[in-house]
N, C-alpha and C positions, 0 to 999 in steps of 0.2 A: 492565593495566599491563605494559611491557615485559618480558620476565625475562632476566637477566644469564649471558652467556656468556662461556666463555674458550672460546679456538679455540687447537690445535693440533696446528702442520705445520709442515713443512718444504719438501717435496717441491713442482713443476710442478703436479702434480695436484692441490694442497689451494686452489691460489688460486683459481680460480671457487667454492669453497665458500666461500672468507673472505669475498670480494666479496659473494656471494647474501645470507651471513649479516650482512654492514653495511648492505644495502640496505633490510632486512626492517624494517618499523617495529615491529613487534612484541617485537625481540630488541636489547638492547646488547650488543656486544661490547666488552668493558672491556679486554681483554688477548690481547695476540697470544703466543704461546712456540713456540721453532723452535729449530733447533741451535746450535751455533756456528758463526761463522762460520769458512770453511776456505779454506783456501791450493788455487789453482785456477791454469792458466792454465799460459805457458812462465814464466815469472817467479812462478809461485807464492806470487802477491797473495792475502792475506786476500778470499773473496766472500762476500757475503752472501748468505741463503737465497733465491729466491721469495717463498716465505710474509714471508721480513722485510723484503722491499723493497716486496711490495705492503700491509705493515702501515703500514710508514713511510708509504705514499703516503697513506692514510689519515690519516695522524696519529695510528696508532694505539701506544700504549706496547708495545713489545719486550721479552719474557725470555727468558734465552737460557741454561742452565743447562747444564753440562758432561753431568749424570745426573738424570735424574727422580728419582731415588729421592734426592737431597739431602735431607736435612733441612729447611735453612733455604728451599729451594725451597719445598718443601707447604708449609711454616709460610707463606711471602707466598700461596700460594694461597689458604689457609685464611683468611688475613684480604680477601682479594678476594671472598670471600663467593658464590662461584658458584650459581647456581642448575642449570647446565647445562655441562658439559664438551664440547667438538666436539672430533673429533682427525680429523685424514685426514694419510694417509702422513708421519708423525712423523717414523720414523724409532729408538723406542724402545717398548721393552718398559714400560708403566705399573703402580707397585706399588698396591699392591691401596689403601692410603691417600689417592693420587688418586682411583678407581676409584671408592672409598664417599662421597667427599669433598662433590658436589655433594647436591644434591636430587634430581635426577634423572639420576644418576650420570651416566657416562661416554658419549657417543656415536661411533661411528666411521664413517668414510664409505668400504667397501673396493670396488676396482674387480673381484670377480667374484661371483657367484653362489652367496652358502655356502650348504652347505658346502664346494665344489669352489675348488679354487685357495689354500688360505690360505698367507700367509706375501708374501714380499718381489717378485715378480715373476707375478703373475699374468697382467694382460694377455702378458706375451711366450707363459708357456706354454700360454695359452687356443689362440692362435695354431699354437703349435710340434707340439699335441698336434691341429690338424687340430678344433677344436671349431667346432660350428654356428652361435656363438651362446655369447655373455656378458653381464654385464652389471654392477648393483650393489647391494650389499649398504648399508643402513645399520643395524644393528647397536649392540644395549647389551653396552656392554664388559665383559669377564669376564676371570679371571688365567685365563692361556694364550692358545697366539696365534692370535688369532682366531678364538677357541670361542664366544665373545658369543650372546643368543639375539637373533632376530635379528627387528627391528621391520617393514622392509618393506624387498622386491628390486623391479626393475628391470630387462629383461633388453632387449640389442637384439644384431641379426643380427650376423656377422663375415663379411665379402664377399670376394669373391677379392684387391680393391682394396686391403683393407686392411694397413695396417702396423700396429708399434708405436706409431709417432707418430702416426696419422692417428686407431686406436682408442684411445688416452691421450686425445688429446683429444675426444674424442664423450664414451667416460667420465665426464671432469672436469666437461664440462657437465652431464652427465645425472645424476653424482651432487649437482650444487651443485641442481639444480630440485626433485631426489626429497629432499634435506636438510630446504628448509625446509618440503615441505609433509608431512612424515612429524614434521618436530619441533612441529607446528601440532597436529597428531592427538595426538599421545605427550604432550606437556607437559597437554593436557586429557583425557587419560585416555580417546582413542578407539581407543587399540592397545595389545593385548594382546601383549608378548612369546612371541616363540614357539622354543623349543630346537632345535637343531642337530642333524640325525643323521647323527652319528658314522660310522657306516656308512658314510655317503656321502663322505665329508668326503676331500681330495688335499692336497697341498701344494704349492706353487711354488717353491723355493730362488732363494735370490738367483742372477742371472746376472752370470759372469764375462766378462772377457776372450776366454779361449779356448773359450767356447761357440758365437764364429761362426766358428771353421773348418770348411771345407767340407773334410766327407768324401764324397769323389769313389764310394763302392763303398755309400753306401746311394742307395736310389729316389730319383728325378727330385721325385717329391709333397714328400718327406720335405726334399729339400733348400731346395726352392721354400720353404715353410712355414718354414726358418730362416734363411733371404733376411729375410722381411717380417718374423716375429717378432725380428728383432734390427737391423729399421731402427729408430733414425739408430744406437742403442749394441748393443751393442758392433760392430754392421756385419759380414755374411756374407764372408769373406776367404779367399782362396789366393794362389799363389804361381806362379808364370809362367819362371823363377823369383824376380821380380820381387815385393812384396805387391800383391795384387790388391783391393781391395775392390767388393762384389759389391751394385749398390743395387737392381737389376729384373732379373727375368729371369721365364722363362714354361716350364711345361711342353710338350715337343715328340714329337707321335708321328712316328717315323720306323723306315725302314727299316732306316737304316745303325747298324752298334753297332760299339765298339771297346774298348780299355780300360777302366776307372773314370777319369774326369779326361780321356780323350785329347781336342785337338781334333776334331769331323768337318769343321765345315764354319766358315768365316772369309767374311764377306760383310757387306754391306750391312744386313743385318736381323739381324746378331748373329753369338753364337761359339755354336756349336751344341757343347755338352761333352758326352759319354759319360757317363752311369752306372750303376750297380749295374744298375739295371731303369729303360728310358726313357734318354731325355735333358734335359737342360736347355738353355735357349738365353738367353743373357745378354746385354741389351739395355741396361743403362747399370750403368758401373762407372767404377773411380779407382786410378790409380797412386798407390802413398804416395809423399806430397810433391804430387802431381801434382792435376789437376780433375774435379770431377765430370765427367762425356762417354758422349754417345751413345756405343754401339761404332763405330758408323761414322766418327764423328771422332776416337774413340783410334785407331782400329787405322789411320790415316793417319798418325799418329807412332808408334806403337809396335804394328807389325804382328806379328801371331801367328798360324804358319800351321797349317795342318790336318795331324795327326801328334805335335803338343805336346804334352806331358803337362804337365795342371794339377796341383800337390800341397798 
C-alpha cells in the first residue's frame, strides 16, 4: 500500500524531487507546503514559489504558512496524518514537533556531502572553496541545522565547466533519483541511519550581494572560482568605471604582470586583467542595463584599453 507523504520546498532545487515523489506509485503525496508568496520583479508583484507552481500544476493542495512553528500549522498537519515528511530547500528551520510528527520522521534532500557544507549555500561554496567533487546528502532530520544522521550520499565530480547553475541543476536531478530509491530502502527498514562527524562537518553561509565583487589583488584561481560559483546570482562584478558583470573568463599564464585589476591586453580573445598572482582573461561579460556579449563584441561599443584599471 502506498504511504503518505507531505513534501516541503520552496526553492528551484526541490521540484524534481516533488515531481519523482508524484510519479512514484508507491508514494502519495497529499500535500505540498512552501513559503509565501513574495513580491519580486520591477513592479514587485506577489510570485509564487517553484515548489508551488509545480504543486498547482499537479493539482496538488498548497500550504503556505508564514512560520512552521504555528500552532494551527502542525495541528493541520497532524490531522493529514503523514506517514513521511520530505523537505528539500524549505527555506525554514523545522520545530522538533514536525520532526517527531510522522512515522518515519522528517526527510531532507541536501545538495552537499555531510557533513561538509551545511547551511544555506552550499553548491556556491563547494565551488568557491576549489573542491573536487560534491554531491548529495539525503538525511533524517534532527533540530540543528543539518546535523541529521544521514540515510544515504551521492557524490559527483565538479569540472572546470561548471557553474552554480549548471551544478544546481545535476544536483536537483541527482537528488530527486537518490530520494526515491533511498525512501524505498528506509521506509522497509534496509538502512540504518548513520551519525554525522562533527569533526568533519563546515558550514556554508548564505550568499550575499556583495560576495561577487571582484578583488583584483587576490590569485587569478581564486577569482576564476568566484566567476562560476556565483553564476547566474549574485554574478562576479567590477567596475570599469562602469558595473561590469563578469560571466566567463579563463585562467591565463603570461608573461606580462602589472597592477591587481590593470588592463594588459584588449583583443579579440578577451581582456587579459592583472592579478595578485597570474591573470585572468574575460571572455563574456555585461554592462548594467546593457547584454550579455562576447568581449569581442562589447569592446566594439565600449572599448577598454590596456593600462585601465578595473575596481
Amino acid at each position: 500500500m502506498p504511504f503518505r507523504v507531505i513534501f516541503m520546498g520552496t526553492a528551484e532545487l526541490a521540484c524534481p524531487s516533488l515531481r519523482a515523489l508524484l510519479l512514484c506509485p508507491e508514494i502519495v503525496v497529499t500535500t505540498a507546503v512552501t513559503q509565501p508568496d513574495r513580491p519580486r520583479g520591477r513592479d514587485l508583484r506577489l510570485q509564487p514559489s517553484p515548489v508551488k507552481k509545480a504543486a498547482l500544476d499537479a493539482a496538488l493542495p498548497v500550504l503556505q504558512p508564514a512560520r512552521a512553528r504555528d500552532n494551527a500549522f502542525i495541528d493541520t498537519l497532524r490531522e493529514l496524518k503523514p506517514e513521511i515528511i520530505v523537505v528539500a530547500a524549505y527555506g525554514q528551520i523545522l520545530p522538533v514537533e514536525i520532526l517527531e510528527l510522522p512515522r518515519f520522521g522528517c526527510v531532507n534532500v541536501h545538495a552537499s556531502l555531510l557533513p561538509k557544507y551545511r547551511g544555506a549555500a552550499p553548491i556556491q561554496w563547494a565551488i568557491l572553496d576549489g573542491e573536487p567533487e560534491t554531491g548529495v546528502t539525503i538525511m533524517k532530520m534532527a533540530a540543528g541545522l543539518d546535523t541529521g544522521d544521514i540515510l544515504r550520499l551521492q557524490s559527483t565530480s565538479i569540472t572546470d565547466d561548471d557553474t552554480a547553475a549548471t551544478l544546481h541543476d545535476r544536483l536537483a536531478n541527482l537528488g530527486a533519483e537518490l530520494l526515491i530509491s533511498t525512501l524505498m530502502d528506509y521506509t522497509r527498514g534496509n538502512i540504518t541511519p548513520r551519525p554525522q562527524i562533527e569533526t568533519a562537518s563546515s558550514y556554508a553561509r548564505k550568499i550575499s550581494k556583495e560576495d561577487g565583487r571582484m578583488d583584483w589583488s587576490q590569485p587569478a584561481l581564486t577569482l576564476w572560482r568566484r566567476i562560476r560559483a556565483f553564476t547566474p546570482w549574485p554574478g562576479a562584478f567590477t567596475h570599469s568605471p562602469q558595473l561590469l558583470k563578469i560571466w566567463h573568463a579563463t585562467v591565463e599564464k603570461t608573461e606580462r604582470s602589472g597592477k591587481p585589476g590593470e588592463i594588459l591586453a584588449a583583443d579579440r580573445s578577451g581582456l587579459l586583467v592583472a592579478c595578485g598572482e597570474g591573470s585572468l582573461r574575460i571572455e563574456e561579460l555585461q554592462r548594467e542595463g546593457g547584454k550579455r556579449l562576447k568581449t569581442a563584441d562589447f569592446m566594439a561599443g565600449h572599448p577598454l584599453a590596456p593600462g585601465c584599471i578595473l575596481v
